[in-house]
N, C-alpha and C positions, 0 to 999 in steps of 0.2 A: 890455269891458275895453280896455284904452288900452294900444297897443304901447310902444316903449324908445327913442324916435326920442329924447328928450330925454337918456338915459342914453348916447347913443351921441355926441350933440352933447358931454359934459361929459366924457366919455373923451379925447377928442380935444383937449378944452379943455384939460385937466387935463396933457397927457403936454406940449404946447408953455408952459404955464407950467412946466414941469420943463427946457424948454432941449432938448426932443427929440421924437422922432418913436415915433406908436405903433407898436406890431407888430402885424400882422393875422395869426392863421394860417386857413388853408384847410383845411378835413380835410371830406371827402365823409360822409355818413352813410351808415349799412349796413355800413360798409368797417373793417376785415375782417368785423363782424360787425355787429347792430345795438348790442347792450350792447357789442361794441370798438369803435365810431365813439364813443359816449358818453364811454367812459373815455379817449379818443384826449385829446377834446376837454379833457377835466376835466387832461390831463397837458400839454397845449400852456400853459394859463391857469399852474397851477402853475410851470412854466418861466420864465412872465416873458410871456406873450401877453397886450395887453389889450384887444382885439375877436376875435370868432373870426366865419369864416364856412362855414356850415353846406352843401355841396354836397347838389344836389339829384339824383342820378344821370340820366344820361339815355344814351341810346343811339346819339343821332347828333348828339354837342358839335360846336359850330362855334370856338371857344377852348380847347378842349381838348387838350392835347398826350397823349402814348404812356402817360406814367406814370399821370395822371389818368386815362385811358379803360381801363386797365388796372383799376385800384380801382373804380372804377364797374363796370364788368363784375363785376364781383366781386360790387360791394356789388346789382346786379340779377340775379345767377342766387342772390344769397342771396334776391331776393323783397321785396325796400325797397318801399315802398309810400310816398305823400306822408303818410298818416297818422305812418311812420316816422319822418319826416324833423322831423315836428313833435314826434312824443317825443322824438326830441335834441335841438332847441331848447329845450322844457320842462324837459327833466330835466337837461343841462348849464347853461342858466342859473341855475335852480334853485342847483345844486350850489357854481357858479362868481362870481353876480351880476354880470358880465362884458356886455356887449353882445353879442348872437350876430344875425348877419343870417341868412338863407339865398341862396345864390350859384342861380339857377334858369333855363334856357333857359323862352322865353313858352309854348309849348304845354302844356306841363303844367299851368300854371296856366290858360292858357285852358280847356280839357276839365276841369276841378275845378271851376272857379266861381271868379271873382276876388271877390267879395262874401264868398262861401265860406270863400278861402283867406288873403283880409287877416282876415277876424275870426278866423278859428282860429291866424294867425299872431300875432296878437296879442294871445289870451288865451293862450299859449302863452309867452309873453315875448320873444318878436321883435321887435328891433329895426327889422328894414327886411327889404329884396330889392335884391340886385343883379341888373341884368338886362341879360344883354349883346350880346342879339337881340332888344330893345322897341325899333322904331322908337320918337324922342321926339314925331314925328309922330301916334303909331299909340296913343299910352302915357295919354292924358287919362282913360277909364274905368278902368284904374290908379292912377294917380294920385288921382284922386277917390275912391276906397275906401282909399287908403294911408295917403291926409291923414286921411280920415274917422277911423277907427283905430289913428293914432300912427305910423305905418311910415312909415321914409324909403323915397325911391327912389333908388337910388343909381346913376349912368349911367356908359359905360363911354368912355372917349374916345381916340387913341390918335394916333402922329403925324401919322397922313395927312388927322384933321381940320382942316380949314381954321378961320381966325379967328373968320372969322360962323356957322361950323356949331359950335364949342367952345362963344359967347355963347348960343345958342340950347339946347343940350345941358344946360350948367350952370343957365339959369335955371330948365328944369322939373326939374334931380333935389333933390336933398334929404339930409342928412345930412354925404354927402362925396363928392367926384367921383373915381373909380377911373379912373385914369391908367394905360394899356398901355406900357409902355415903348419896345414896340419891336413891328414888326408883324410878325406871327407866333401860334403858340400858346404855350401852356405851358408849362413846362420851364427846367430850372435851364441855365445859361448861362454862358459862365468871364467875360460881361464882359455889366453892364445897357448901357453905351452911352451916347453923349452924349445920342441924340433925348430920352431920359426930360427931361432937366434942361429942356432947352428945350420939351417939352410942357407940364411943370408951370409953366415961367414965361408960356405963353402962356395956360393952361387962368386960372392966377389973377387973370391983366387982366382975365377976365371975368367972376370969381365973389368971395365972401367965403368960398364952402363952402373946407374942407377938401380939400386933394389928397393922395391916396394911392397910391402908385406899386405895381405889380403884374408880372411876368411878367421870371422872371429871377433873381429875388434867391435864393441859397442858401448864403451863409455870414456871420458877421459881419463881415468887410472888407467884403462888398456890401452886406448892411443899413447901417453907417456910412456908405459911397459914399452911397446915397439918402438918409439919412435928413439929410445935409448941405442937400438942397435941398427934400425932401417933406414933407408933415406927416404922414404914416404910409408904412410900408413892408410892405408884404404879401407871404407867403409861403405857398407852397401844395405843388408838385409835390417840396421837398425834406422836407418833411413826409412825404406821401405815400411817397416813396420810401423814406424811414427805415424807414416801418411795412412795404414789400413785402421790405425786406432783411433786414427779423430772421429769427431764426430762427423762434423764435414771439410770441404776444400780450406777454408779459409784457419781452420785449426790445425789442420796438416800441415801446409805451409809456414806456420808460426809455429811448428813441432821440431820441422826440418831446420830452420833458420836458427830456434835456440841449441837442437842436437850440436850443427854445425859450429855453432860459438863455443859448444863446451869442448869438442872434438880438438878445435881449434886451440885451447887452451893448454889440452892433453898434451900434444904434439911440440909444443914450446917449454915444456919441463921434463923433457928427456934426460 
């Protein structure tokens, strides 16, 4: 079965014939629970999200800020398993027909099988993998099972890469180029910063893909701030933190679904 690389290409397509930028959100799987990462997901889409990316928890994130490792720990003393992590792509796209990547540090997937883990991510209805510790030097037997199976590879770039290292970056990934806005991890931020704008206009001299700016954004003034210059705008750790501030499941969920309505808003007054 043939992954969503094309559905993900047309999503993106479809939001800049609209005059705007899509919204990506972030939600970790497991977190708070494995059936509440699901329905996290299914309330971010309902809001107004139209890519989601599926975290794969892991225990020692090199991008990862407090909030995020926070919900991971969570979503690993509940016991997530990468079989998890595939029943939330299944069953949220399923539910959603939305594009769903999964967000994944390379060890896990090395220790599963990459042969393995692109077919199951793919009959599953997986769009791609973001991966934001695959050297693009290191990433060819990657890449070669991604393509094989539909799955973009989507790279992760940020400002400290130089001209000829972003040309090199953009030509092996695939789908759309995740643009870091600023160097650092995770976490909402009261300002994304110039470097974003001037990453994405360096990242695009060297690609036709898609730029999607990431790490920072948490309210609609700052989704509209990027989505002025990016072709999608990704949100992750104010998500996160909506679902650790509820009281319980059913307030997170209606935390997530209104975030994603305002998000959504943002991202249409570029």
């Amino acid at each position: 079965m043939s992954g969503n690389v094309e559905l993900l290409e047309t999503t993106l397509a479809r939001a800049k014939g609209e005059d705007r930028a899509a919204l990506v959100a972030y939600l970790p799987a497991g977190f708070p629970t494995i059936d509440g990462g699901i329905a996290a997901v299914k309330a971010a889409v309902e809001g107004g999200a139209d890519i989601i990316e599926v975290g794969l928890p892991h225990s020692d994130p090199v991008l990862d800020g407090p909030v995020i490792q926070t919900a991971d720990d969570i979503a690993l003393r509940g016991g997530v398993k990468i079989a998890d992590v595939l029943r939330t792509v299944r069953e949220a796209h399923r539910a959603t027909g939305v594009p769903i990547l999964v967000m994944t540090y390379w060890n896990p997937i090395d220790r599963y099988g990459v042969e393995r883990f692109t077919a199951e991510l793919a009959e599953a209805g997986g769009a791609g993998c973001i991966l934001p510790d695959l050297p693009v030097q290191e990433s060819a037997l990657w890449r070669e099972h991604a393509g094989k199976h539909g799955l973009a590879t989507v790279f992760v770039v940020a400002p400290s890469s130089r001209d000829e290292r972003l040309a090199t970056i953009t030509a092996a990934g695939s789908g759309f180029v995740y643009a870091a806005s600023l160097m650092g991890v995770t976490g909402t931020r009261a300002s994304v910063g110039d470097q974003a704008q001037d990453l994405v206009r360096r990242t695009r001299a060297t690609t036709d893909l898609s730029v999607c700016v990431g790490l920072g954004v948490s309210n609609a003034e700052q989704a509209a701030e990027v989505a002025g210059f990016a072709d999608g705008v990704i949100v992750g750790s104010a998500f996160v933190k909506a679902m650790l501030d509820a009281p319980d499941e059913a307030a997170g969920l209606a935390a997530v679904r209104s975030l994603a309505g305002e998000l959504a808003e943002g991202v249409r007054k570029r």
